[in-house]
N, C-alpha and C positions, 0 to 999 in steps of 0.2 A: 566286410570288416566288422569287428563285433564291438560293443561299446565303448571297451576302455581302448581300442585301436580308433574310433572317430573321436575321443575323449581326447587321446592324443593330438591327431591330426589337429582340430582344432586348434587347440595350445599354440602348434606350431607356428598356425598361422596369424597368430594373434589374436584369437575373437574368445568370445566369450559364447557358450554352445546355445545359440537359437533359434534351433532348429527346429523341425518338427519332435524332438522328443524333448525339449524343454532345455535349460539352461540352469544356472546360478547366476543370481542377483547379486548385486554388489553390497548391496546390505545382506547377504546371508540368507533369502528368501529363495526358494524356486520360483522359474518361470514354466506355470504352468504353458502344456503345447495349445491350448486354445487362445492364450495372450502373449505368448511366446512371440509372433508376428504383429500381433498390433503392436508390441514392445519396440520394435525395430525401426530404425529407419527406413522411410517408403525410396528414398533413390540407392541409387550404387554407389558404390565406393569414389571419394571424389579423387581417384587419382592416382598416380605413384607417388609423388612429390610428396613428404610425410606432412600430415595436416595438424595444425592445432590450433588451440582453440580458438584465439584471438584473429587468425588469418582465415576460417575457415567459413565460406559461404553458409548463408540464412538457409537450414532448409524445414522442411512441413514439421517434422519433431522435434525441431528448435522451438519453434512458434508453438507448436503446440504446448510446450514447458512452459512460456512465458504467458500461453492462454488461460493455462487452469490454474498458474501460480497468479496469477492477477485476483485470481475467485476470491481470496481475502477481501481487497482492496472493497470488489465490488459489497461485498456480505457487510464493510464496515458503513460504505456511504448507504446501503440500504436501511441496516436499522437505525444508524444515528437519524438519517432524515425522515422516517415514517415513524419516530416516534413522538415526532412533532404534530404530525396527522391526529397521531392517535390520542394525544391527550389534546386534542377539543373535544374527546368524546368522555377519554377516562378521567378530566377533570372535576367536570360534575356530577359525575357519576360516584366517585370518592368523595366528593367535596375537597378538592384538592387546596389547600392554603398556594401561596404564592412562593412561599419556603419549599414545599413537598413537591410543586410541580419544577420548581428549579434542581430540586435533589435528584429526582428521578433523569432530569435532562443528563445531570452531571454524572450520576453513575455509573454509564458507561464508560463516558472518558476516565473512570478512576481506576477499572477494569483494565483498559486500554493501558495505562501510564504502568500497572504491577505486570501485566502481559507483554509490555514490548520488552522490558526490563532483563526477567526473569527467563521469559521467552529465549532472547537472542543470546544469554549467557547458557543457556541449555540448548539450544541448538547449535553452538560452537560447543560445544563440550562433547555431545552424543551425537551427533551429524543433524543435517540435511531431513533426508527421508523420514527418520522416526518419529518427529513432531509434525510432519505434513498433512498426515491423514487423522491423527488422533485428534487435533484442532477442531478441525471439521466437524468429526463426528459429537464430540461436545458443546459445539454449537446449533444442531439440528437439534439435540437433543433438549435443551436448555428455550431455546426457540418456543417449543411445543410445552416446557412446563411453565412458561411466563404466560401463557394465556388463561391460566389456573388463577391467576394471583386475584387476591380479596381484597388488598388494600394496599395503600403504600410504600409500606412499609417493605412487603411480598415484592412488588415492583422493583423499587430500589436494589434489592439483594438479586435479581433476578439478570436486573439489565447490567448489574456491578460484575456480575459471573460471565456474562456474552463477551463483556468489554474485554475480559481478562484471556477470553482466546482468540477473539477479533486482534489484539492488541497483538498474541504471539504468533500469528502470521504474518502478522509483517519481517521480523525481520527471517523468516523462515524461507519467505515466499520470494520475495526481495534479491536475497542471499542467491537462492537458486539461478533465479532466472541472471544476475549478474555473473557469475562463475559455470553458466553455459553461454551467455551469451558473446558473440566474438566482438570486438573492440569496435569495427565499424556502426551495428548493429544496438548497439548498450542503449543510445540512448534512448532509441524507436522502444527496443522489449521494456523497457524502465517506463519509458512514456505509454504504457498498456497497463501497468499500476495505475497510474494516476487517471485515465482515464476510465479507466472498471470501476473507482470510488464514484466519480462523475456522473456514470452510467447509472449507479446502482443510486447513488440518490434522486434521478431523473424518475427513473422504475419506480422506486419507492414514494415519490408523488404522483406517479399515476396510477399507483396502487389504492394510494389513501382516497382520492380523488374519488376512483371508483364506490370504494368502501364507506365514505364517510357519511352518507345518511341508510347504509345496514345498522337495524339492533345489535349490538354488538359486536359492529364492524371493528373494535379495536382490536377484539380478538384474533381474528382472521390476519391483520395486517402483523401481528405479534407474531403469528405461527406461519406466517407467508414465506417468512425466511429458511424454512422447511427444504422448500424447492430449488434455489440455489446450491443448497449444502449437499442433497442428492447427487446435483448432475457434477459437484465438485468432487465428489467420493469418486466416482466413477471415474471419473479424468483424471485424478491425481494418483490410482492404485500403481499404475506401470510406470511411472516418474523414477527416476533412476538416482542414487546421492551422486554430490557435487563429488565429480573427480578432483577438484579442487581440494576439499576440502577431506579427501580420501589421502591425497597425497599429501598434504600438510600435517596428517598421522601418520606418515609414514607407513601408509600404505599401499605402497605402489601397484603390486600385482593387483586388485580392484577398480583402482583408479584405472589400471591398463583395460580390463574387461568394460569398462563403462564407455570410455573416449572407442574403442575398439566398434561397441555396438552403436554411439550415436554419430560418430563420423567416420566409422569403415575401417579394415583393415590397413590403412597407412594412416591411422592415426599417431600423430608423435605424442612420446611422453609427456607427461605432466611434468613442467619443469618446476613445480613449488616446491620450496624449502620446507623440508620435515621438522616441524615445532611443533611437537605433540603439547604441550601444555599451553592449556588456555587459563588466563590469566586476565581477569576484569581488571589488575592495572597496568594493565598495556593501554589502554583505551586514555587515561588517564596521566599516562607517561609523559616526559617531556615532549618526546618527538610528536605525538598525538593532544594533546592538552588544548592548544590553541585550536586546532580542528574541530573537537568534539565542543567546544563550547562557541565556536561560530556556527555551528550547526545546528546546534540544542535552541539558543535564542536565536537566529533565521527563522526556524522550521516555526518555533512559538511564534513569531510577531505575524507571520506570513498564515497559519493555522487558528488563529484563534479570531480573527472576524468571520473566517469562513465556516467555522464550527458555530460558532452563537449565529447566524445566518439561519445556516440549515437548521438546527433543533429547534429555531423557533421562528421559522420561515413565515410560516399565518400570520403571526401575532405583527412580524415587522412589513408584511405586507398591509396588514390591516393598518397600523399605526401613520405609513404613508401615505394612506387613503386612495388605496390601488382596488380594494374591494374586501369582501372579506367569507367566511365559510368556503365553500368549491371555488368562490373564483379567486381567491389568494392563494388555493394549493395549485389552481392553476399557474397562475402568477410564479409561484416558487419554480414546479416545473419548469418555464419557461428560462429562468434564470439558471437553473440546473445544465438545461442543455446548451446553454451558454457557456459552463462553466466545461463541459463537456467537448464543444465546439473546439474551443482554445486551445485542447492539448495537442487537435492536430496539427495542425502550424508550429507549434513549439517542439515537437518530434524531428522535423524540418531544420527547424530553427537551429538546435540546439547543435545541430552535428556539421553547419556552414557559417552559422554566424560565429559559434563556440557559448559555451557554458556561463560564460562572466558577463558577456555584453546582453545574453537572452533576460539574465536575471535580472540586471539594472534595468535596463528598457521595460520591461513588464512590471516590475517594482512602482517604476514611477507613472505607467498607466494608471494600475492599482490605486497606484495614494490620488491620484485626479478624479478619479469616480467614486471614491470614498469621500473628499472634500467635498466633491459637488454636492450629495448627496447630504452632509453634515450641515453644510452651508445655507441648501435651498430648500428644504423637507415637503415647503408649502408647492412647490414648482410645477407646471404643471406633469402630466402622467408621461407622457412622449420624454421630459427632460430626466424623470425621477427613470423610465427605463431603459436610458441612454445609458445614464451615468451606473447603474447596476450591470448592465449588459459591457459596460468599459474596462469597470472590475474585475467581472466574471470573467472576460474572454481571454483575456490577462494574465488569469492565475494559471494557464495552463503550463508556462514552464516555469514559474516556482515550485508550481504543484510537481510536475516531475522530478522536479531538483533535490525536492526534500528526500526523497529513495534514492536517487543517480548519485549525489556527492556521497552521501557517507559508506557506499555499498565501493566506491569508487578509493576514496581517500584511506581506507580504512584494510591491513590484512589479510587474508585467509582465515589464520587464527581467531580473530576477532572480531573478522566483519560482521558477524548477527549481532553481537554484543554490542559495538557501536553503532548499528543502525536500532537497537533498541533503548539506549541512552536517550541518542539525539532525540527519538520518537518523544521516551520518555520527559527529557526535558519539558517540551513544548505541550503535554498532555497537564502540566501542572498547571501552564496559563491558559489552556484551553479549558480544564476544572473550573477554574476562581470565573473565567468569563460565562461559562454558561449557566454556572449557579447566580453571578451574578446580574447579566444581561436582564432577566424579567423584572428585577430589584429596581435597576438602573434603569432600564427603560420605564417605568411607574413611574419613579420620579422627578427623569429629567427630561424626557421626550427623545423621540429619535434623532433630532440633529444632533444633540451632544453625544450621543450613541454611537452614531456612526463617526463623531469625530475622532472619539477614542480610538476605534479602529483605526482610525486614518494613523492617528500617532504612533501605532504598531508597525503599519507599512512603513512609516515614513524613516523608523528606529532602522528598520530592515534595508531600506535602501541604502541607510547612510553605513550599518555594519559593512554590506555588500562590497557598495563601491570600496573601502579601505581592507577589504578582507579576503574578496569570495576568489579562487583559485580558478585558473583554465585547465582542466583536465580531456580537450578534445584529443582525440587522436591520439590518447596514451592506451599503454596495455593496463590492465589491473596494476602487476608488479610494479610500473611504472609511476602509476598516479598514487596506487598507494603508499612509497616511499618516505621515510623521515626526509624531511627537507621543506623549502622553501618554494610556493608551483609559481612558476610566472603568471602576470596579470594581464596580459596581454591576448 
């Protein structure tokens, strides 16, 4: 049979050709025949019974989408928290003021707050795929010219630019791995966000760790982030666009070729409604208004103690007289993999307990280990790493929550969009706290420090309990819906 005779054949049967002589991407790319099969899915067809995507078994290139789309997550909690490492070194080295070294902390997050923004309103505009890999690559990039920087000032603008593509992979990353992943499964792939930031800031003090008495070990830890963005290029090249979000363009025939090659020829159609126009006020709309502003301040009250944490992990370990130089980044680490610990049980949690009772529960661990901590400062060590360790293990399903609700509650159309609001929201109080946290901690000591924090949790728990929706065991369509979600 000669090309356009197996070109046919194909069609016929539904696939998209990838085969040994290559195929078409659904973004318009070829597959060349050397990725052509790593592009595929490793098992057979699941079936005759037509499959979609909410019904459809976990398999190795599902997981694999939700592996390398996590790569953000990981890349944000690396540099936010080694850059805390890194200025014990770069402080007096610049001669840093306590204004400059609060600037530089915050600069990212201002990055982060214009990137989730901007981000998810352009990746619901232009798809999925085309901002996936150019992120990346501008973060390698930018990585490598921050170890250049002479002064502050260089810093500032450097970690303000990382922030702003760190920032738009979220809701890129997010987006994907929710509109592959099938309904039973959302909240485990979602809970691989949250724990890749965990991870990455765990890495990232044992990075500094390593690094912190090299000459100019700060450099190294700037440009370290190098190596994640590589193995992320490579993982994310054969990443396929959201048939979702294919068919919410009215796209069908593409959408058909993508579901075809990641769940087999009995893949069933995309049933999404074709809304070609994306529209940032939709997000904003009645039906969504209440939504995106329970999520915007959650995501803040819940985000900003654990953000001034990390960026200045040392200093708050030192202040509670845990130890201080290696053995407070140790100390941080330690805390890290805490925070880290938590999100497995909350992956568990989230999909038998349900979504509304994991957050209250954990909420109000949260606010107990922050009080204690506000309360007792002088306590001894064993109490002060009870009461961090109570917090930490805690956050693990807020931390997932903040990516699972709005990727959940939120359209096709729009979903990057409001998962980049919400981000954005909460990155405003996460700015004011990090610039302001070294201010604040000078002059009032760590227990009113950590009390404030506590006031955030505690804002959080009480939104929750009057607010926060049960979306277990819905489809997308379902949870995203205008309406009112049971609290139960």
């Amino acid at each position: 049979m000669d090309a356009r005779g197996t070109s046919r054949s194909a069609c016929r049967h539904g696939r998209a050709d990838d085969g040994p002589r290559g195929g078409i991407k659904a973004d318009g790319g070829r597959v060349s025949p050397s990725n052509a099969s790593a592009a595929a899915p490793s098992e057979e067809p699941l079936g005759a019974a037509p499959v979609t995507i909410d019904e459809a078994p976990s398999t190795p290139f599902l997981r694999r989408i939700a592996f390398f789309s996590s790569g953000g997550s990981f890349l944000d909690g690396y540099v936010l928290s080694l850059i805390g490492v890194a200025l014990t070194q770069i402080g007096p080295l610049f001669r840093l003021t306590d204004a400059e070294s609060a600037a530089i902390g915050a600069s990212v997050l201002a990055g982060i707050l214009l990137g989730t923004v901007v981000g998810g309103y352009l990746t619901d505009l232009i798809g999925r795929k085309r901002m996936f890999v150019v992120d990346i690559v501008a973060l390698g990039v930018l990585s490598l010219l921050s170890t250049q920087c002479a002064d502050a000032l260089q810093l500032i603008c450097a970690r303000f630019l990382i922030g702003v593509f760190v920032g738009a992979d979220y809701p890129i990353a997010t987006s994907l791995i929710a509109e592959f992943a099938p309904t039973r499964s959302r909240a485990v792939s979602m809970g691989m966000v949250s724990a890749a930031w965990y991870l990455g800031a765990t890495v990232a003090a044992v990075v500094g760790w390593a690094l912190i008495d090299v000459p100019g070990g700060w450099r190294w830890m700037l440009g370290s982030a190098i190596v994640p963005c590589a193995v992320l290029l490579i993982g994310r090249r054969d990443i396929p666009e959201s048939p979702r979000w294919l068919a919410s363009k009215g796209r069908h025939d593409e959408a058909a070729q993508v579901m075809s090659r990641v769940f087999g020829p009995h893949a069933a159609p995309v049933t999404e409604p074709a809304r070609p126009r994306t529209s940032l006020g939709t997000v904003f709309s009645q039906g969504y208004l209440g939504r995106i502003l329970f999520l915007g301040v959650l995501t803040l009250c819940q985000v900003v103690p654990m953000y001034a944490i990390y960026t200045f992990g040392p200093d708050i370990m030192a202040a509670f007289g845990l130890a201080s130089g290696k053995e407070a980044i140790l100390g941080e680490s330690a805390v890290s993999l805490l925070f880290l610990l938590g999100t497995f049980p909350a992956m568990y949690w989230l999909n038998t307990l349900g979504r509304r009772r994991v957050l209250i529960g954990s909420l109000a661990c949260m606010l107990a280990g922050l009080v204690a901590l506000g309360l007792f400062p002088q306590a001894p060590a064993a109490v002060i790493v009870a009461a961090f360790g109570l917090y930490a293990f805690f956050s693990g399903g807020p931390g997932i929550l903040q990516w699972l609700y709005p990727n959940e509650l939120f359209p096709t159309e729009v979903r990057a969009t409001a998962v980049g609001v919400a981000i954005g929201i909460s990155r405003v109080g996460t700015i004011a706290a990090t610039y302001g946290l070294p201010l604040f901690l000078a002059r009032f000591g760590i227990g009113p420090t950590m009390l404030v924090a506590a006031g955030l949790v505690a804002l959080a728990l009480g939104l929750s309990a009057a607010l926060a929706p049960e979306t277990r065991g819905k489809t997308l369509s379902e949870a995203s819906a205008p309406g009112r979600h049971r609290r139960v």
